[in-house]
C-alpha positions in Angstrom: 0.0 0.0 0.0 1.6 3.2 -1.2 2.5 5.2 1.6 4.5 9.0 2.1 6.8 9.3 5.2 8.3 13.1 6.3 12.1 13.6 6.6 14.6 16.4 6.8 17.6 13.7 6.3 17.9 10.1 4.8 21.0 7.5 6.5 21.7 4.9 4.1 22.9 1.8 4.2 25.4 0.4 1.8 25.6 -4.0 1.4 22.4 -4.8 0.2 21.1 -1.7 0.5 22.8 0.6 -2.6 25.4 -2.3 -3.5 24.8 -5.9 -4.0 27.8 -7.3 -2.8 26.7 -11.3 -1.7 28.7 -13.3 -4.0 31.8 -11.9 -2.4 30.3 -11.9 1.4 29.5 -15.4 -0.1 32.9 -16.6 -1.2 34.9 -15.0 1.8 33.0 -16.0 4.3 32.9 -19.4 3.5 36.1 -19.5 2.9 36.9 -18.0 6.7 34.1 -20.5 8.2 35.8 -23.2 6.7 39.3 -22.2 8.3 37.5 -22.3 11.2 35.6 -25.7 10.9 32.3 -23.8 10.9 29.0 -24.7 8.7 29.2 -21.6 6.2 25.1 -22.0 5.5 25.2 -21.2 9.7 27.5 -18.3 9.2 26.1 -16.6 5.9 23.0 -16.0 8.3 24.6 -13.9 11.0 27.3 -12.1 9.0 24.8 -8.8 7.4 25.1 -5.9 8.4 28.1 -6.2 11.2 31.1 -5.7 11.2 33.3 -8.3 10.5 34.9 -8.8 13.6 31.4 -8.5 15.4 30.0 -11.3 13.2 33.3 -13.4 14.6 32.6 -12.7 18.2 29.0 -14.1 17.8 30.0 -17.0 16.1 33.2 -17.8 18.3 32.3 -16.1 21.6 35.0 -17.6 23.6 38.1 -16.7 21.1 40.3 -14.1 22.0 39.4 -10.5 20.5 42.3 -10.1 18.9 42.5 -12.5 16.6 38.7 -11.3 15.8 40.0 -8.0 14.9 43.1 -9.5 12.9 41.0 -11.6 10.9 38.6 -9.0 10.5 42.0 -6.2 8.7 42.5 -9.4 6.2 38.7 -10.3 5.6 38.4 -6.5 4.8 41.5 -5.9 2.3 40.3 -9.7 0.5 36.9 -8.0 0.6 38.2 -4.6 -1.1 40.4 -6.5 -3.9 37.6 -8.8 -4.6 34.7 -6.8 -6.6 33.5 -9.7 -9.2 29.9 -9.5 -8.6 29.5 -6.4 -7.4 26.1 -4.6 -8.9 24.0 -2.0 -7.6 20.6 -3.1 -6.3 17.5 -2.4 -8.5 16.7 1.3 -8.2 19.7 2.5 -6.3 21.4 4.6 -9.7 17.9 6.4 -9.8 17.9 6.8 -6.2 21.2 8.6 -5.4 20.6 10.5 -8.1 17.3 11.9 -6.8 19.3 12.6 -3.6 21.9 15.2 -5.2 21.6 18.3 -2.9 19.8 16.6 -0.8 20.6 15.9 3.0 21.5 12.1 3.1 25.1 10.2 4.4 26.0 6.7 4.4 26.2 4.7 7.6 28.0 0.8 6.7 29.4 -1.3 8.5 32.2 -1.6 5.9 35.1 0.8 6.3 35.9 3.6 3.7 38.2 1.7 1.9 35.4 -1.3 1.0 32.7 1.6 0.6 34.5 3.4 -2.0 35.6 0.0 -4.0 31.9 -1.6 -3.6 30.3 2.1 -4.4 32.4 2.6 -7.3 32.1 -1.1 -8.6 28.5 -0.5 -8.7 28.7 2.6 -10.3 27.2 5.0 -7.6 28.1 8.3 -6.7 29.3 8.7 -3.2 27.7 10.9 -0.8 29.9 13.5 0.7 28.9 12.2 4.5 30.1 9.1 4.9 30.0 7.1 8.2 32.3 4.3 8.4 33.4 1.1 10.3 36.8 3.4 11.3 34.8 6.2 12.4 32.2 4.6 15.3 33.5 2.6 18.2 30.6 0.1 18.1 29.2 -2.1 15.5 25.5 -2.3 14.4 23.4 -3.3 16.0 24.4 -0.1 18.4 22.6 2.9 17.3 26.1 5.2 17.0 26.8 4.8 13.4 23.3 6.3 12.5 23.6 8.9 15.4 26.5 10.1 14.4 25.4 10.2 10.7 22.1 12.8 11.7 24.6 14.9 13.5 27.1 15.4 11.0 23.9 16.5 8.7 22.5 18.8 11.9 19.7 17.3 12.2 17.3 15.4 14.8 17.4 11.7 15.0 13.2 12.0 14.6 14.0 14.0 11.4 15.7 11.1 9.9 14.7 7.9 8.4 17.3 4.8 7.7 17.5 2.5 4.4 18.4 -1.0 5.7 18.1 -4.5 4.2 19.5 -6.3 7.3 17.9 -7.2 11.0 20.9 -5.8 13.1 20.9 -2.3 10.6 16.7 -2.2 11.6 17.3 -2.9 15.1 20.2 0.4 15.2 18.0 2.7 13.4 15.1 1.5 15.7 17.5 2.1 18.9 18.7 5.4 17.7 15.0 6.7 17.3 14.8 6.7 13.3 12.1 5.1 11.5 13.6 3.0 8.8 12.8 1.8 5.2 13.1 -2.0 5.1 14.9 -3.0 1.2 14.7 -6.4 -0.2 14.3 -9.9 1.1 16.0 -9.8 4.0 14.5 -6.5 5.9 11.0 -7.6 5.4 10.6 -9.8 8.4 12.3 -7.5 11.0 9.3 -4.9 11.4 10.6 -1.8 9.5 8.6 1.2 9.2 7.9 0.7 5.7 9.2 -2.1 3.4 10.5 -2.2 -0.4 11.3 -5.3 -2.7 14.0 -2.7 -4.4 14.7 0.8 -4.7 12.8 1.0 -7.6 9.5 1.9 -5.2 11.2 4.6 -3.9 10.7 8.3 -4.8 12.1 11.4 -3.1 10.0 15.0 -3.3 11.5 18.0 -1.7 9.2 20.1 0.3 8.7 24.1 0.1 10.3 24.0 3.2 13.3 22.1 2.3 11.8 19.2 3.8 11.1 15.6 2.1 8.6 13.8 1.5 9.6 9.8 1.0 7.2 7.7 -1.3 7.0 3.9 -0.9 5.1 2.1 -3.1 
């Protein structure tokens, strides 16, 4: 059911959100789940939308941190070099376009490095506030990357609203206070304020007020 939500910002996402990036998360995480004698159908279902060295400490709770945060620095630079695959999702070319002038940032869980390979891999333009994983001390699902994101663009976090195709990206916009825009598959069971299949049912109208108005549907 079509349906208009008021904004002064938009926080956005980047993995499955802008970029479709799976058949990498795909091959690399299998690859680390079978280093670590781990069923990589179990892993692939935890590993969206965190941080890499988040995803580790769920999966291996008892290993030391460090070795998390190690494997994480060379999951991240195989990540960066490895781009085969990488396509925007439905609508997002459109989408970002629509945006230009208009208040929005990213907020991923990748760090600026990944985000600029993926984004430019895909063929989107880059927005010039960009919150990355160097840049917050926690990974989602803590509300901080989003925070951070609405303060950087001065504005409330009630003034924003968050595109996110993952549960722990819904649940920090939900703890930060920012309605949020479920995209694809993934999103759709985790209660967002409004749901999309792609970016494709998206349009942005700016108000006489310099406001926006966010159609779905």
């Amino acid at each position: 059911m079509p349906s208009v939500l008021p904004a002064r910002a938009l926080l956005l996402d980047m993995d499955g959100t802008l970029v479709n990036s799976d058949a990498v998360v795909e091959r690399c995480w299998t690859r680390w789940a079978a280093a670590q004698g781990l069923d990589p159908k179990a892993v692939l279902k935890v590993v969206h939308g965190r941080q890499g060295h988040a995803t580790m400490a769920v999966l291996l709770p008892d290993r030391p941190l460090e070795e998390n945060f190690a494997d994480n620095r060379r999951m991240l630079a195989e990540e960066t070099a490895d781009l085969d695959g990488v396509v925007p999702v439905a609508g997002a070319p459109a989408f970002l376009a629509s945006l230009a002038g208009r208040p929005h940032a990213l907020v991923t869980s990748a760090d600026e490095a990944l985000a600029r390979a993926r984004m430019g891999a895909a063929a989107l333009p880059i927005p010039e506030v960009m919150v990355t994983a160097e840049r917050v001390s926690a990974s989602k699902p803590d509300p901080e990357g989003f925070l951070k994101g609405a303060a950087e663009l001065g504005f409330a976090p009630e003034d924003c609203i968050v595109f996110e195709d993952a549960e722990v990206g819904i649940a920090a916009a939900k703890a930060a206070g920012m309605r949020v825009v479920g995209v694809g598959p993934r999103a759709a069971v985790h209660a967002p304020t409004a749901h999309v299949d792609s970016l494709e049912q998206v349009r942005v109208e700016t108000t006489a007020d310099g406001g926006l108005l966010v159609h779905i549907g």
